[in-house]
N, C-alpha and C positions, 0 to 999 in steps of 0.2 A: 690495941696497939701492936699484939704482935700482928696480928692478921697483915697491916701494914709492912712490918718485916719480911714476913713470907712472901708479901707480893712480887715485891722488890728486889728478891731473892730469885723469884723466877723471870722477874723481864731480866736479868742481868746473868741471867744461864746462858751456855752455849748457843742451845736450843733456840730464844727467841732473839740472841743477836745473830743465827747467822738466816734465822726467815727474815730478819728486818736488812740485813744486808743483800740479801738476795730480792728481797720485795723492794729496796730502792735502787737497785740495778737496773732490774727491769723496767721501773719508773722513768728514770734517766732515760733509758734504752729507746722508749718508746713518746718521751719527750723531745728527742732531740729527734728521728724519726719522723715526728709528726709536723717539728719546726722546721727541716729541711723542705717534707713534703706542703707544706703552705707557702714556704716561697717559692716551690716550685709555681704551685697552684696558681699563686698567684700573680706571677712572670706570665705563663700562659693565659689566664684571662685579663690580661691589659688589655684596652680596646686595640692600642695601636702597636699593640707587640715588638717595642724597642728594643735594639742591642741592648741599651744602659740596663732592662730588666731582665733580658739574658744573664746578664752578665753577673747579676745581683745574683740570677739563680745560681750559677756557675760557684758563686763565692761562698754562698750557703752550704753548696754541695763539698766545694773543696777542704770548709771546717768543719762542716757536721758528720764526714763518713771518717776520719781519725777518733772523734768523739763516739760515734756508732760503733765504732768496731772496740772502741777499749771498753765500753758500757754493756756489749756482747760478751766479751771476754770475763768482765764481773758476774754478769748473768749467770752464766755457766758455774764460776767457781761457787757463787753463793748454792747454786744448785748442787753442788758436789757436798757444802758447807752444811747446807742443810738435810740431806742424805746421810753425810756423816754422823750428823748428833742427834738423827730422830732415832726413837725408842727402840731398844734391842729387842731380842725374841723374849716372853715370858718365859722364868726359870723351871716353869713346871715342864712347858713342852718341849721342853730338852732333856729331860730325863728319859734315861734309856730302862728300856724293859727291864732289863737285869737289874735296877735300881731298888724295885718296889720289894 
């Protein structure tokens, strides 16, 4: 039972909330990315290449590059967030000659 408490203890660290914050940024990032590029996709392969599916791409693009670029901007901090809270230097290798 404690083992359970330890676990729990560590999903709920700094550490693995800002990789999961960082890893659903990214997520997003490359969800909405890939949903923009499908309507593009598939605007372009209509047989008969209509304005209306133009248009559809147009409107894809004009909500998913606001969504893109805040989902960017997460990316990065979780990237900084994760940086911040990975492991310091071990205490040994910082000990100065003059120590021993």
């Amino acid at each position: 039972m404690s083992d359970r408490r330890v676990g729990v203890s560590d999903r709920l660290s700094g550490a693995w909330l800002a990789r999961a914050f960082a890893a659903l940024s990214v997520l997003g990032l490359l969800v909405t990315v890939a949903g923009v590029a499908a309507m593009a996709i598939a605007a372009e392969s209509i047989g008969r290449k209509t304005w209306g599916a133009y248009f559809a791409m147009e409107q894809a693009m004009a909500i998913g590059t606001p969504v893109a670029v805040t989902f960017a901007g997460l990316s990065v901090l979780g990237g900084f967030a994760v940086v911040y809270t990975a492991a310091g230097p071990d205490p040994e290798s910082t000990r100065r000659p003059a120590d021993d």
